[in-house]
C-alpha positions in Angstrom: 15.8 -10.2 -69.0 17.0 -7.0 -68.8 18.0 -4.5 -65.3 17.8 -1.0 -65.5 21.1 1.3 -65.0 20.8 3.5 -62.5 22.5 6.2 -65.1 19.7 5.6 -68.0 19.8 2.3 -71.0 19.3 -1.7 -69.4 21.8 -3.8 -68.4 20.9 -7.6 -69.9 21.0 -10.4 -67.6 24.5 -11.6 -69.7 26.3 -8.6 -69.3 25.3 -8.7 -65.6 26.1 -12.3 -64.9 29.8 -11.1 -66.7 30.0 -8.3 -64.5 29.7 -10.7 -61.5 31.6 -13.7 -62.5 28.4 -15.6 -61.4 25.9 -17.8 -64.0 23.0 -16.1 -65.5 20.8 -18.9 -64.1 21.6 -17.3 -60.7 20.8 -13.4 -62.2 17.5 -14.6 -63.1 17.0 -17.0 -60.0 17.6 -13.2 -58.0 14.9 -11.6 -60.0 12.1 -14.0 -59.3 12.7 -13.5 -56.0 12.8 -10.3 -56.1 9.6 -9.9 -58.7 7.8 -12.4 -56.6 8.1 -10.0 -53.3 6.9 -7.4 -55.6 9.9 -5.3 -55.5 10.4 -2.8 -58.7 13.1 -3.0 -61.0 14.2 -0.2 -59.9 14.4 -0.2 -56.6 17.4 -2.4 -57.0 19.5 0.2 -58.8 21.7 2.8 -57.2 24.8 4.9 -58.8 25.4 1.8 -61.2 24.7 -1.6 -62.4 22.3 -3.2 -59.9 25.2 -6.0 -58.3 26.1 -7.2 -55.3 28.9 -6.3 -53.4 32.2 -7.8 -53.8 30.6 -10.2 -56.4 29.5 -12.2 -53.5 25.8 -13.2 -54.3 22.5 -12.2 -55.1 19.8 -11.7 -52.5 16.3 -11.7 -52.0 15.9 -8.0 -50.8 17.8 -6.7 -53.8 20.7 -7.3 -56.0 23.0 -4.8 -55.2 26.9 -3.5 -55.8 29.1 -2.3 -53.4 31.3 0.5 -55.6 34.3 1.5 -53.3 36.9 -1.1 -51.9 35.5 -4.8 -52.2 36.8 -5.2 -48.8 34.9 -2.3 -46.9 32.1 -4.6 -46.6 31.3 -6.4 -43.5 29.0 -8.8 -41.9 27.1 -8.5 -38.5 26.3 -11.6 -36.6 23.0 -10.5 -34.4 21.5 -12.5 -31.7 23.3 -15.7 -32.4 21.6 -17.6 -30.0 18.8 -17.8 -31.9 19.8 -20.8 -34.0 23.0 -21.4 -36.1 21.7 -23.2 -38.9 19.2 -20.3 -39.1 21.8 -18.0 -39.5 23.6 -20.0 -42.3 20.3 -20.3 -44.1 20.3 -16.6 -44.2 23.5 -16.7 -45.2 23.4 -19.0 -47.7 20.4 -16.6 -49.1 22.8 -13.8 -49.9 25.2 -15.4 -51.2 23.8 -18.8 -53.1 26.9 -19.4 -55.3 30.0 -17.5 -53.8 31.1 -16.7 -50.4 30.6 -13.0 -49.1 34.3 -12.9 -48.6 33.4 -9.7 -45.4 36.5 -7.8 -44.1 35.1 -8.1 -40.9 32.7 -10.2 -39.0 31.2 -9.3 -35.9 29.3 -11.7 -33.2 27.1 -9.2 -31.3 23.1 -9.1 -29.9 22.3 -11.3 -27.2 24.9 -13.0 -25.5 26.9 -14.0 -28.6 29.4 -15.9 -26.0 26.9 -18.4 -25.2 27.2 -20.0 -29.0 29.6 -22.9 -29.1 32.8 -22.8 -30.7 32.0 -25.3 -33.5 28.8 -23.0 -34.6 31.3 -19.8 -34.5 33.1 -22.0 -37.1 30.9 -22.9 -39.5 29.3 -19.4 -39.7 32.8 -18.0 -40.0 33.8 -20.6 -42.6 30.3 -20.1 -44.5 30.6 -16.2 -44.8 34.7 -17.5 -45.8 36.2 -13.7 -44.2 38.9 -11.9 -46.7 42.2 -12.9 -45.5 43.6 -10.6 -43.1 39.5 -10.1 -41.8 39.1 -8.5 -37.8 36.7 -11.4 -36.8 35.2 -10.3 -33.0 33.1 -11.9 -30.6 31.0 -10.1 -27.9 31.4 -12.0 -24.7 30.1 -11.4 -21.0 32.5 -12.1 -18.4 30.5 -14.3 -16.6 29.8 -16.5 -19.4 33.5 -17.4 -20.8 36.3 -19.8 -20.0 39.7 -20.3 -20.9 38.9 -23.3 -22.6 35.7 -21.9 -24.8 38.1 -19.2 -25.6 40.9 -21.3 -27.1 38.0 -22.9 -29.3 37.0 -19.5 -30.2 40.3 -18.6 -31.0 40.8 -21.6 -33.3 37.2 -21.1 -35.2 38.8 -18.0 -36.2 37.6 -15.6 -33.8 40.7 -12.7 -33.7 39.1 -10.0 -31.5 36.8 -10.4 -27.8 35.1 -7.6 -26.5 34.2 -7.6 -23.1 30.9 -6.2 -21.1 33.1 -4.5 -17.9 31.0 -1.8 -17.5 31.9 -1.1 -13.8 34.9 -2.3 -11.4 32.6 -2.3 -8.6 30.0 -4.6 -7.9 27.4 -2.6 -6.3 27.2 -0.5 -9.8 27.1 -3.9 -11.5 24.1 -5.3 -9.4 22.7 -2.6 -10.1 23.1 -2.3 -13.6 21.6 -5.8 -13.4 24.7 -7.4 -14.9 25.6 -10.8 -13.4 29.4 -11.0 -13.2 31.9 -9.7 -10.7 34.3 -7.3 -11.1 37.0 -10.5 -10.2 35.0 -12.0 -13.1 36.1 -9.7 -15.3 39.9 -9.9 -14.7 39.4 -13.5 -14.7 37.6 -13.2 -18.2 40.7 -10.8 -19.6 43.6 -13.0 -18.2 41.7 -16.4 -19.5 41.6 -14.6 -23.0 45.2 -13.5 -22.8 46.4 -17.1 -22.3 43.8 -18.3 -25.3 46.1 -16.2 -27.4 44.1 -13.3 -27.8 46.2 -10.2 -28.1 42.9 -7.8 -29.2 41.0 -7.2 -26.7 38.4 -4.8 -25.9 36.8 -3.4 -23.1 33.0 -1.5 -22.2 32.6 1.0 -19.7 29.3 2.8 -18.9 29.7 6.6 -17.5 27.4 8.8 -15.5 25.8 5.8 -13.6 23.9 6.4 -10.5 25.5 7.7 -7.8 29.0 7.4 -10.3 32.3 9.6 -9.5 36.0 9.9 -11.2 36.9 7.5 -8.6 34.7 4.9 -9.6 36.0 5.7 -13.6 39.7 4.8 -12.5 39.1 1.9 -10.6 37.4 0.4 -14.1 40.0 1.9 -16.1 42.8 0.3 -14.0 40.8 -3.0 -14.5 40.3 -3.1 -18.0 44.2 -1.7 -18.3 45.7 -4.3 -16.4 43.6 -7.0 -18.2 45.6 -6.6 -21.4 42.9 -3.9 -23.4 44.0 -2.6 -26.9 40.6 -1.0 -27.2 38.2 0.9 -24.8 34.7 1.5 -25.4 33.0 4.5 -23.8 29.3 4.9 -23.4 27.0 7.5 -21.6 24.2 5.6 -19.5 20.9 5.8 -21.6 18.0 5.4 -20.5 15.2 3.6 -22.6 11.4 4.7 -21.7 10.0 1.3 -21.8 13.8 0.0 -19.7 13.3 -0.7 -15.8 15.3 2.4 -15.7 12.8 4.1 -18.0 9.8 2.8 -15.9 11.3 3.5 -12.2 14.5 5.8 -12.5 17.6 5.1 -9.9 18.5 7.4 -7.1 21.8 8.9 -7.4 21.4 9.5 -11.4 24.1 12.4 -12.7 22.2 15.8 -14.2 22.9 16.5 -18.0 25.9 18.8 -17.1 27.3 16.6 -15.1 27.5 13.3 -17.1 29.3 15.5 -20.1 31.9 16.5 -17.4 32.1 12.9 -16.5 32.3 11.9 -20.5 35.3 14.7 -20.5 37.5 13.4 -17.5 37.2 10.2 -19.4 38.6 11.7 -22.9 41.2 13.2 -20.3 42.7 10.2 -18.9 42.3 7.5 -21.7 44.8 9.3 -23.6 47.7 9.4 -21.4 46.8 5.4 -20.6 47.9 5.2 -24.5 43.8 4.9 -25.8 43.3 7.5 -28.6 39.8 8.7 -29.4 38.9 7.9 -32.8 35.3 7.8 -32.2 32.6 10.0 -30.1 32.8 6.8 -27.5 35.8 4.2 -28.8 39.2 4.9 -28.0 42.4 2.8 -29.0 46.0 1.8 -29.0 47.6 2.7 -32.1 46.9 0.1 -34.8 43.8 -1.2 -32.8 41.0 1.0 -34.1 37.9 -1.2 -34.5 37.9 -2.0 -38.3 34.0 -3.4 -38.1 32.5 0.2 -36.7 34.4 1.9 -39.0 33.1 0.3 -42.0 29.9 1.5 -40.7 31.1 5.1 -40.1 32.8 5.3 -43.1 29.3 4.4 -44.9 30.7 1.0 -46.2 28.2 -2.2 -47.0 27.1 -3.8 -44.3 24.8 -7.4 -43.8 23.1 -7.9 -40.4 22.2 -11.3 -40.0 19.3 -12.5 -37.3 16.0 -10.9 -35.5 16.2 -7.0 -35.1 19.6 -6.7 -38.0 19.9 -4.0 -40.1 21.7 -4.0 -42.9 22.5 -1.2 -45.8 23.9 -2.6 -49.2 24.4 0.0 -52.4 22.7 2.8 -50.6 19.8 1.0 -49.6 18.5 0.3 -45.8 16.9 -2.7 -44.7 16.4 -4.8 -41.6 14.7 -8.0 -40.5 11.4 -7.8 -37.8 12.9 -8.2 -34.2 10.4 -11.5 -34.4 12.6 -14.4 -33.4 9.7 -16.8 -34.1 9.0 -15.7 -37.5 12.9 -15.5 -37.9 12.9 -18.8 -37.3 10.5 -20.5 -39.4 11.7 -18.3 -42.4 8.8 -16.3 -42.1 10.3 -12.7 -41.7 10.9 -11.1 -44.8 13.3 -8.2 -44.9 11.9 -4.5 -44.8 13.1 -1.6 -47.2 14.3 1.4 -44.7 15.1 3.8 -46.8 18.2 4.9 -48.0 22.0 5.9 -47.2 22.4 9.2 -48.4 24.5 12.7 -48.1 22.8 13.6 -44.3 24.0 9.7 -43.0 27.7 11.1 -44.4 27.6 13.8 -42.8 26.1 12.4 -39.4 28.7 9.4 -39.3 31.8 11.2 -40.6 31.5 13.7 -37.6 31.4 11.1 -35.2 34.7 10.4 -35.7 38.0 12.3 -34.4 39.2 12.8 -37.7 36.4 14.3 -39.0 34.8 15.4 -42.1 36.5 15.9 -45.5 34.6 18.6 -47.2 36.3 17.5 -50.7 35.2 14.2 -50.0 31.8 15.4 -49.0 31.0 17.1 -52.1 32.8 14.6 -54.4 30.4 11.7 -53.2 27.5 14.0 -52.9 27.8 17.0 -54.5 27.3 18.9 -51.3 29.0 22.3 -49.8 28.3 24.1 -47.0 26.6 27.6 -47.5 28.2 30.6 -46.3 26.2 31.0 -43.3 27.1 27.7 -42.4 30.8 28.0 -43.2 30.1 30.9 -40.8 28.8 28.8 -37.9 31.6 26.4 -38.0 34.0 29.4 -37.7 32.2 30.2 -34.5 32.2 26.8 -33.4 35.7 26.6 -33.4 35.8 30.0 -31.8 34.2 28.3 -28.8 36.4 25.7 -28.9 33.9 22.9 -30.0 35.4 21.9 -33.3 38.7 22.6 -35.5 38.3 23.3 -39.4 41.5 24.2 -41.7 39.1 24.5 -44.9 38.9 21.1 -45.9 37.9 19.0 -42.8 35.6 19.8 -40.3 36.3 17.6 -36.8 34.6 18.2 -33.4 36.8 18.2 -30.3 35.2 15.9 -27.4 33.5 19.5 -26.4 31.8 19.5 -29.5 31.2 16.2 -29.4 29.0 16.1 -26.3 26.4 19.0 -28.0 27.1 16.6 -31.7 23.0 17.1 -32.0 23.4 20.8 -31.7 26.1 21.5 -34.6 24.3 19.0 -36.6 21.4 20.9 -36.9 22.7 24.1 -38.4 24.5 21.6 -40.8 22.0 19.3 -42.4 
């Protein structure tokens, strides 16, 4: 049995099962599957020796190899209430002989609250997390207590992340969101006494009939419930949504929901929440290490109905079929690949910005003079700041992100 290098010449199953510190028996076990679901050779390859990341396992949808930092890898826990033993059967699938060893894990999809402490457990001690790993559950306010947080925190669960959205309940009934504002400052004091000392909060901006007023009163309640991280997001509207289908009174116009998305930017940062992100902001040290993975491009595993996933370069993500989920019937689907225009995309969504060394080193890619001359005017207008080497949008440029994008890929 032989693998082809991505660079030219074969890799033999020997010097592959070396490579991994894994047996041979499970190299070739990989490409049966993989043969079986009639996926080429190489298809698997990319920029290397077709592994898997961090030496963790082989998979059926390919046999891949993460190639920067073992530990930018992470795994994302999606619709866990679909069933636990479901999720460690997936698990157990990419990674048959070795732990994944993620730097972060991340309980999100559905209402991720609503699994039981003991399940959190064994998925967190099945995917057995680096040491040091961010490990964060999605909650609701409505559906936590002080006591399911304690058994959280002891199943190893380091970060919460709570739905506010809105400090006043008429926004939230209409929102359709069943807690209470007092619900939510219960939910952030019951998780300060758990022992929780991460804590993150979701607001929605530009909601019907919304106003600054409305912005501080959540702010003030997210604040005062002991938040180290502040999630951002513009209302969007879905067409097939009840929004979609029968759009609220009261909704904010285009230009008004960016000046909303500004006032925000505005007063997080004197509350001590830095934007690091076009919608996350943070106390120093409290950046969320899970998104950034993803920002930064780094491996990630999706695990349950509707999760993507994108290991070595490659794209893939499971039917949004719980059924078929399920009864193992829902094979993974190839989306592509993670290439120089995802870089770009990702890298400018964050405050930092874009490294154009680092661009090209990775992809070989420079901008051409009439775009070098576009970002000049883009700073010009105040929408982005460029010393030569890193291109980073300001929250101005942010809003219109679509806009500059265009003239850059």
């Amino acid at each position: 049995m032989e693998l082809e290098r991505a660079g030219g010449g074969f890799l033999s199953g020997t010097q592959l099962a070396q490579q991994l510190g894994v047996s041979r028996n499970a190299v070739w076990k990989a490409v049966q599957t993989l043969q079986k679901e009639g996926v080429p050779m190489q298809a698997v390859s990319n920029r290397g020796y077709a592994i898997p990341p961090a030496k963790a396992g082989l998979s059926a949808p390919g046999i891949y190899r993460h190639l920067a930092d073992p530990k930018r890898y992470f795994l994302h826990v999606h619709d866990t209430v679909t069933s636990t033993n479901t999720l460690l059967r997936e698990l157990a699938r990419f990674a048959p002989e070795a732990p994944l060893h993620p730097d972060t894990i991340y309980f999100g999809g559905g209402t991720p609250s609503l699994l039981s402490p003991a399940d959190a457990a064994r998925l967190i001690a099945a995917a057995a997390p680096a040491p040091g790993a961010e490990i964060t559950l999605e909650a609701n306010p409505e559906t936590v207590t002080e006591q399911t947080l304690c058994g959280f925190r002891e199943a190893g669960v380091n970060r919460i992340s709570f739905g506010v959205q809105s400090a006043r309940d008429s926004q939230l009934k209409t929102l359709g969101r069943p807690h209470t504002a007092r619900q939510a400052r219960a939910a952030f004091a019951a998780a300060r006494r758990a022992g929780f000392t991460n804590i993150s909060g979701d607001i929605m901006l530009a909601l019907p009939h919304y106003t600054q007023a409305e912005f501080d009163e959540t702010l003030e309640l997210i604040e005062e419930g002991g938040a180290t991280h502040i999630s951002a997001y513009l209302l969007k509207i879905e067409p097939d949504s009840a929004f979609g289908r029968t759009p609220p009174e009261g909704l904010p116009t285009g230009d008004e929901a960016a000046d909303f998305y500004l006032y925000a930017v505005e007063q997080l940062e004197p509350h001590g929440y830095r934007q690091y992100e076009i919608s996350n902001f943070a106390k120093p040290g409290y950046e969320g290490r899970h998104n950034l993975i993803y920002w930064d491009c780094g491996d990630y595993l999706g695990l349950g109905p509707a999760a993507h996933s994108c290991m070595g370069g490659k794209r893939f993500y499971s039917p949004a079929d719980t059924a078929a989920f399920l009864q193992d019937n829902a094979a993974p689907v190839m989306d592509g690949g993670c290439g120089a225009e995802d870089y770009l995309i990702l890298q400018l969504r964050l405050r930092k910005g874009l490294s154009l060394p680092q661009y090209k080193a990775l992809y070989g890619k420079e901008f051409s003079p009439v775009q070098l001359a576009f970002i000049r005017n883009c700073v010009k207008n105040g929408y982005a700041a460029f010393d030569g080497t890193t291109l980073a949008l300001t929250p101005a440029g942010l809003i219109v992100q679509n806009s500059i994008l265009a003239e850059l890929l």
